[in-house]
N, C-alpha and C positions, 0 to 999 in steps of 0.2 A: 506391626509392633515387633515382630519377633526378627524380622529383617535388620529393625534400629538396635534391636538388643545383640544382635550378633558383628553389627557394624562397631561399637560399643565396646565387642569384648575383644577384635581380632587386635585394636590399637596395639594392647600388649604384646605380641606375638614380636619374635625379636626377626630382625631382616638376616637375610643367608647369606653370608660372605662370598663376592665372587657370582652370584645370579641374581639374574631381573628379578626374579617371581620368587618373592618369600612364602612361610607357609598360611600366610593371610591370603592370599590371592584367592584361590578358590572358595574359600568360603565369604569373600567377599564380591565376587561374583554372584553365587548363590545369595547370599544377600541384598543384594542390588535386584537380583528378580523378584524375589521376596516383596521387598517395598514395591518395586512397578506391578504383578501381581494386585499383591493387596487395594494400589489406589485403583486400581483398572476393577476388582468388585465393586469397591464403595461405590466407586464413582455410577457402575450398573447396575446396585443393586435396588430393592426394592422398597420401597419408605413405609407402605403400610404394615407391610409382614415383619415379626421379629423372628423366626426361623420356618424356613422355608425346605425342603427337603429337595434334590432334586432328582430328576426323575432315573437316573441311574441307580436309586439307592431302592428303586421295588425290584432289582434285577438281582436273583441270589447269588449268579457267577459274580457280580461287577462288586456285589459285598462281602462277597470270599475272596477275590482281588484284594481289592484293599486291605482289609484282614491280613490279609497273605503277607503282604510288604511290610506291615507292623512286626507283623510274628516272624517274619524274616529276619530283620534287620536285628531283633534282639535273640535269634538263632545266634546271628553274625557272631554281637556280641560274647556271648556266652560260649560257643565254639570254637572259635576260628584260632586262637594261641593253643587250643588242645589238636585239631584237625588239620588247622593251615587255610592257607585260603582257599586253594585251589580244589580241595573236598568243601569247604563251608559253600564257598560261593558257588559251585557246582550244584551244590546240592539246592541251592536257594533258588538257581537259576531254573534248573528244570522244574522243581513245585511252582513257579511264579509262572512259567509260560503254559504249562499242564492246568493250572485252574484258569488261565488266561485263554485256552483254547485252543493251543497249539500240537499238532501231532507229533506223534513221538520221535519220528525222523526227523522232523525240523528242531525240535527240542533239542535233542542232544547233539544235534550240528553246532548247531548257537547256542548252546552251553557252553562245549567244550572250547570251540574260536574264545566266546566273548573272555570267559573265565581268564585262557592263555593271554590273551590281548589287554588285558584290563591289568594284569600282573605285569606283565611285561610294563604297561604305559607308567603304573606306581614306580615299579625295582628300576629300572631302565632308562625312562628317559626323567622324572621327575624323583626319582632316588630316593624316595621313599618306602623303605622295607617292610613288604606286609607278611604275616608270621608265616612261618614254615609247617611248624603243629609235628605231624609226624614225617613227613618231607625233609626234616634238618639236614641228615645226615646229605640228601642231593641239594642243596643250596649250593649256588655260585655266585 
């Protein structure tokens, strides 16, 4: 459902003068797995159970995980115009792989790449500007 609701809402999005891939694209992607996702449980799931748990969710990392992504993403929100990205999502990235289980050298290897490389891919090639926060003044 939430897949058709999102297919639904991008209609409106206006198309980008001059480029293939307006800003519906991606979230119409993501939508599109959304719905194949969803049919692919229905279609496996279980007809006598009405909620079923499963077995990841007696494991208290794999429920701080998840958690984690929640309480992340509304970090994001709530930080990232004051911080920027490159502190938000730094910061997001190594609490997500740190309750994830990753050691601390590997962590902020792949913090600090993924961070640089995920900014680069928005500002750069898809020219989408994600905020600066306290970085302003080094924007290019």
């Amino acid at each position: 459902m939430l897949g058709g609701v999102v297919l639904w809402h991008i209609q409106a999005y206006p198309a980008m003068p001059g480029q293939k891939f307006g800003p519906a694209w991606f979230p119409g992607l993501i939508a599109v797995g959304l719905i194949l996702c969803g049919a692919l449980l229905a279609a496996r799931s279980q007809k006598d159970v009405l909620v079923a748990f499963p077995d990841w969710f007696r494991s208290p990392r794999a429920v701080a995980g998840v958690a984690s992504v929640i309480v992340g993403l509304l970090f994001y929100v709530l930080a990232a115009d004051w911080l920027g990205f490159y502190l938000t999502a730094l910061a997001i990235l190594v609490v997500w792989m740190r309750i994830l289980g990753a050691s601390w050298r590997l962590t902020l290897q792949v913090a600090i790449v993924a961070t640089i490389v995920i900014h680069l891919s928005f500002y750069k090639l898809l020219r989408i500007p994600l905020p600066w926060g306290i970085f302003e003044r080094f924007a290019f």
